[in-house]
FINULUM-781151 format. One record per residue: x, y, z of N, C-alpha, C in turn. Coordinates in steps of 0.001 Angstrom, whole numbers, plus 500000, padded with zeros to 6 digits. Example, Ala and Ser with C-alpha at 12.3 -4.5 7.8 and 13.67 -1.06 7.14 Angstrom:
! FINULUM-781151
513190494310507800512300495500507800513200496700507800
512850497750507080513670498940507140512900500030507870
This chain:
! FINULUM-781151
502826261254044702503294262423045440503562262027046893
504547262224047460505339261910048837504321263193050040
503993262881051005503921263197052080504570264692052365
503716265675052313504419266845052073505021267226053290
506284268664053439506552269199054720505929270236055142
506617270694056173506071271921056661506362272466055275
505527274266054947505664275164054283506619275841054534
507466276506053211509145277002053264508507278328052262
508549279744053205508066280613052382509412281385051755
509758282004050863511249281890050373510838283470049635
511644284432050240511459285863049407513020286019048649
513103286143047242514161286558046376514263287816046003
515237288844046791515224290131046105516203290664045995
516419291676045380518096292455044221517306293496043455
518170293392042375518345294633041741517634293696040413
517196294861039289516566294144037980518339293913037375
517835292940036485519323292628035967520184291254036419
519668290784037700520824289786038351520283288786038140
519075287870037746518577287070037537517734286566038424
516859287369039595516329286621040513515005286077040104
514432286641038582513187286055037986513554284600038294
514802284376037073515229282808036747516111281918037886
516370282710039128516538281659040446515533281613040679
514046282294040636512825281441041621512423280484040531
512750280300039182512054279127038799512807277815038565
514412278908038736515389277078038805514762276760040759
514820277027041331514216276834042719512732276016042298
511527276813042381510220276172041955510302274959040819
510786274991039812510951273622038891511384272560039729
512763273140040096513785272016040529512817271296041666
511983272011042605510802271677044270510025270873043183
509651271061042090508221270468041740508919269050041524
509861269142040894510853267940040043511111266648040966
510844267471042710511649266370043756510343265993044262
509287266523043978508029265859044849507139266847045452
507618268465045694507030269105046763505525269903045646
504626270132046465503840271406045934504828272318046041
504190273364045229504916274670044759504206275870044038
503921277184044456503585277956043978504956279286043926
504386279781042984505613280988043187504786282189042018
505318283444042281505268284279041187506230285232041159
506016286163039781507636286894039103506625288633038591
507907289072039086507608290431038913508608291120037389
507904291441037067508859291939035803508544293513035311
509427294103034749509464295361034303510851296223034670
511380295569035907512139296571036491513779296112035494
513946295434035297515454294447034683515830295393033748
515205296607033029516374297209032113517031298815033099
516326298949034228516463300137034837517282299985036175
517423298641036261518277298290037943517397298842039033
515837298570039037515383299108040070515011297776041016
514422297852041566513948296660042778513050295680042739
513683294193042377512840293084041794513044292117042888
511744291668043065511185290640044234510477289380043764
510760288086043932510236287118043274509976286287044710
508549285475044911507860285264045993507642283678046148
508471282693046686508304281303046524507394280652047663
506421279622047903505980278952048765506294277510048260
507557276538049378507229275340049318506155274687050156
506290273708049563505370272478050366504158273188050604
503327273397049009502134274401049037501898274729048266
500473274914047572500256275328046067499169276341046362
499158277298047526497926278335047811498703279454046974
498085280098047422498642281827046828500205281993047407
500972282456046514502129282667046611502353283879047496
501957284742047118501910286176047795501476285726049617
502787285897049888502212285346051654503080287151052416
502666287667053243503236288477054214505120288409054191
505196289868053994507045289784054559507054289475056218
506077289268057353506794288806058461506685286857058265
506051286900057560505861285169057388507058284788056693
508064285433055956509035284871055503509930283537056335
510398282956055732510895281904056236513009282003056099
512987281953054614514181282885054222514012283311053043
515134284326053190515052285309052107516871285506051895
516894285221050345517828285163049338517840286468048740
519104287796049077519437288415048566520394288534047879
520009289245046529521674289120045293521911290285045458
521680291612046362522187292748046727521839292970048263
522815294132048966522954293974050009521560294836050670
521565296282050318520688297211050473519199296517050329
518528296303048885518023295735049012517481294130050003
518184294081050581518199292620051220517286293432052646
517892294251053061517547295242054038516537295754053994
516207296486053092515029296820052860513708295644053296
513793294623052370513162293309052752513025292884054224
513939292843054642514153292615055979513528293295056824
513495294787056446512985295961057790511299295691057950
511197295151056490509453295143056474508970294201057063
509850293105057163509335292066057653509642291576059290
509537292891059677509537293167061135510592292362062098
509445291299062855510343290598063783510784289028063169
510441289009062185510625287392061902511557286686061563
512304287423062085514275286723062056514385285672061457
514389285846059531514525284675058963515645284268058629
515857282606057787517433282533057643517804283337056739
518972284229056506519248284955055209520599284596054775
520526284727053084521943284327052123521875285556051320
522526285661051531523042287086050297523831286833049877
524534287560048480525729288211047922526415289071048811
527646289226048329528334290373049041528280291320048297
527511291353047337527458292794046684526393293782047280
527084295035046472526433296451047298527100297476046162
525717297544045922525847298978044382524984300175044749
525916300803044699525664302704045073525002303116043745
523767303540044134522889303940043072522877305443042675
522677305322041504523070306563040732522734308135041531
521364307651042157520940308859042768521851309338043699
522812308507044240523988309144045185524903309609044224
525595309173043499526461310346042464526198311667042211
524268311766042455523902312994041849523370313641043097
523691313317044220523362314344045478522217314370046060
521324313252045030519917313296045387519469312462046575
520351310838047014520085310524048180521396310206048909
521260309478050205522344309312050986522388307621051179
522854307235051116523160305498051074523887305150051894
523209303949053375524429303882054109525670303215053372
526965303246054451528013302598054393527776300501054369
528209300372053564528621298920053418528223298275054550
529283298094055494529849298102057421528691298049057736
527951299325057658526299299798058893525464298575057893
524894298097056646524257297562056060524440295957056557
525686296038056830525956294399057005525351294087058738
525820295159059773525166295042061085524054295106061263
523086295698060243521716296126060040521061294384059696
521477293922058898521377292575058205521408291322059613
522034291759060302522213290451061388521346290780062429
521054292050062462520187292419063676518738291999063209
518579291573062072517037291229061317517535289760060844
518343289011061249518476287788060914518749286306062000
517822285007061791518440284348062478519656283466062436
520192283156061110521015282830060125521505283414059062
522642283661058774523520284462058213524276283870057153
524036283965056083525021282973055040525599284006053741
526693283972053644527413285421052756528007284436051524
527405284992050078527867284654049280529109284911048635
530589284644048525531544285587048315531772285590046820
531050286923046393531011286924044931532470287059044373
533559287842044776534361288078044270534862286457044086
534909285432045382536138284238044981534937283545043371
533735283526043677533289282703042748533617283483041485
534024284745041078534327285269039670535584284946039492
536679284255040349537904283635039903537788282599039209
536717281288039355536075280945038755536190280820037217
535582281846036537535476282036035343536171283321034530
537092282541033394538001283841032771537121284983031950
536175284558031518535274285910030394534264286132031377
533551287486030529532946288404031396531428288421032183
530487286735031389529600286158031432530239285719033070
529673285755034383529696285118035352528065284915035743
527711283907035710526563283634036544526092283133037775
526239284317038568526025284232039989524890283837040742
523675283869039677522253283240040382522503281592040413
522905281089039424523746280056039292524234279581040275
525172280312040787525955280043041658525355279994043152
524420281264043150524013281017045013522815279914044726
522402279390043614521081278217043597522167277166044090
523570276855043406523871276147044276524444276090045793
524963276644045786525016277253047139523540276973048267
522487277278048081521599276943048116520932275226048505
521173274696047618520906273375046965522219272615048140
522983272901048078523922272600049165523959272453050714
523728273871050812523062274032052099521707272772052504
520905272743051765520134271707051919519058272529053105
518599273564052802517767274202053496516343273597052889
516283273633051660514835273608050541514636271772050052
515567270884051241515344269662050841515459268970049032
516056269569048270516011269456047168517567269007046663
517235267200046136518280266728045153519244267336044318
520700267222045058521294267872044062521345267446042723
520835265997041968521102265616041146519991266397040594
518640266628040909517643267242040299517855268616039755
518296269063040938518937270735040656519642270963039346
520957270117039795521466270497038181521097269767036906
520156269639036842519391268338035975518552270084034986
517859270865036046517454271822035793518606272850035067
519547272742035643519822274081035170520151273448033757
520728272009033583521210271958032401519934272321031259
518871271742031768517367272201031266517296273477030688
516957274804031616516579275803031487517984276559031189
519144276400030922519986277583030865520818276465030048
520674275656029444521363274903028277521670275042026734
520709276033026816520103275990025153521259276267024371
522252276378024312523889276140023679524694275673024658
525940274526023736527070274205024842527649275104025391
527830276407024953528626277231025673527814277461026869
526269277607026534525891278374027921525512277079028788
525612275705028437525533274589029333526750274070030387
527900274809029337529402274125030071529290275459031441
528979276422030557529361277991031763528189277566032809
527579277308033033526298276947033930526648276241035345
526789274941034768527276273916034975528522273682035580
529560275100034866530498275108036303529994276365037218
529405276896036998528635277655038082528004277036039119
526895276300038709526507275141039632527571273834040461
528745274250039998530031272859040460530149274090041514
530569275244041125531865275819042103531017276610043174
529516276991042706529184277979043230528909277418045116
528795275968045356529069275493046961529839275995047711
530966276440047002532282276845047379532588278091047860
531455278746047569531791280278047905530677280854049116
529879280013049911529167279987050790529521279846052195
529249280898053039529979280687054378528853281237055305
528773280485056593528002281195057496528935282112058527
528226283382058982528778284108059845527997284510060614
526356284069060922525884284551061638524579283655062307
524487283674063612523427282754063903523282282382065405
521593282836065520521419283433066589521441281808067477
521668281878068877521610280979069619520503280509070436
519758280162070450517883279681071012518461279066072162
């Protein structure tokens, strides 16, 4: 075992449904795979109702996973609202953040029951709680792929893995996904160009100046 780093506390949150169970463990496998300690844990129940799923990573560290939202380090959102939410709790600790560009109006606004900001206000809300800004552009990565299977966790792990925030081999990375999301050629080839293209759709727009 190599000489560990500082600790990389890593909050994953969205909607149930988008896969953020199975990005914290292509993340945590892929950390264990390159050398680092690693703890993490997974919240489950919410994935058939689209309600609010949070998955909790610590690199370079095998204590309790469950660390404080101001201790975050960064935090990976696959929805926008939610990302915010995360963010507000975790006060002042202006971490790096990657999101999706997605933003889904929840049912309870169709039915009059709540009010949901605008897109626009969510995205200014997002930078004012961030020290780094990285926007996933979901729409170019679904050009990508012609059928209706797009896998976008896929895609921001690489994205991710790219960035080279989490110190982690790209050869290892996709070593994993072919691993854990292989189990037929179809779902190894679709993966696999998820993990090729998904670099591609990563852009920074925000970042504070020290």
């Amino acid at each position: 075992m190599k000489e560990q780093e500082k600790p990389i506390n890593i909050a994953l949150v969205g909607l149930g449904g988008q896969g953020i169970i199975t990005l914290a463990k292509l993340i945590a496998n892929s950390a264990i795979k390159a050398g680092k300690h690693v703890c993490y844990n997974e919240i489950h129940g919410l994935s058939q109702r689209g309600g609010s799923v949070q998955s909790l990573v610590r690199l370079n560290d095998e204590r309790n996973p469950v660390f404080a939202a101001e201790d975050v380090d960064i935090v990976i959102g696959l929805e926008k609202l939610e990302t915010l939410r995360y963010l507000y709790s975790a006060n002042n600790a202006k971490p790096r953040v990657i999101i999706s560009d997605y933003y889904e109006i929840r049912q309870t606004a169709y039915f009059g029951y709540e009010k949901f900001p605008e897109e626009e206000e969510i995205d200014q809300e997002i930078k004012k709680h961030a020290s780094e800004l990285y926007v996933f552009d979901a729409e170019k990565f679904a050009k990508f792929f012609s059928n209706r299977f797009k896998p976008y966790n896929v895609g921001i792990f690489s994205a991710i893995i790219d960035l080279d925030l989490l110190k982690i081999p790209t050869n290892i990375a996709e070593e994993e996904v072919k691993r854990k999301l292989g189990r037929t050629i179809f779902l190894k080839r679709l993966n696999l160009k998820a993990f090729k293209e998904g670099k591609k759709c990563l852009k920074k727009i925000w970042k504070i100046m020290f």
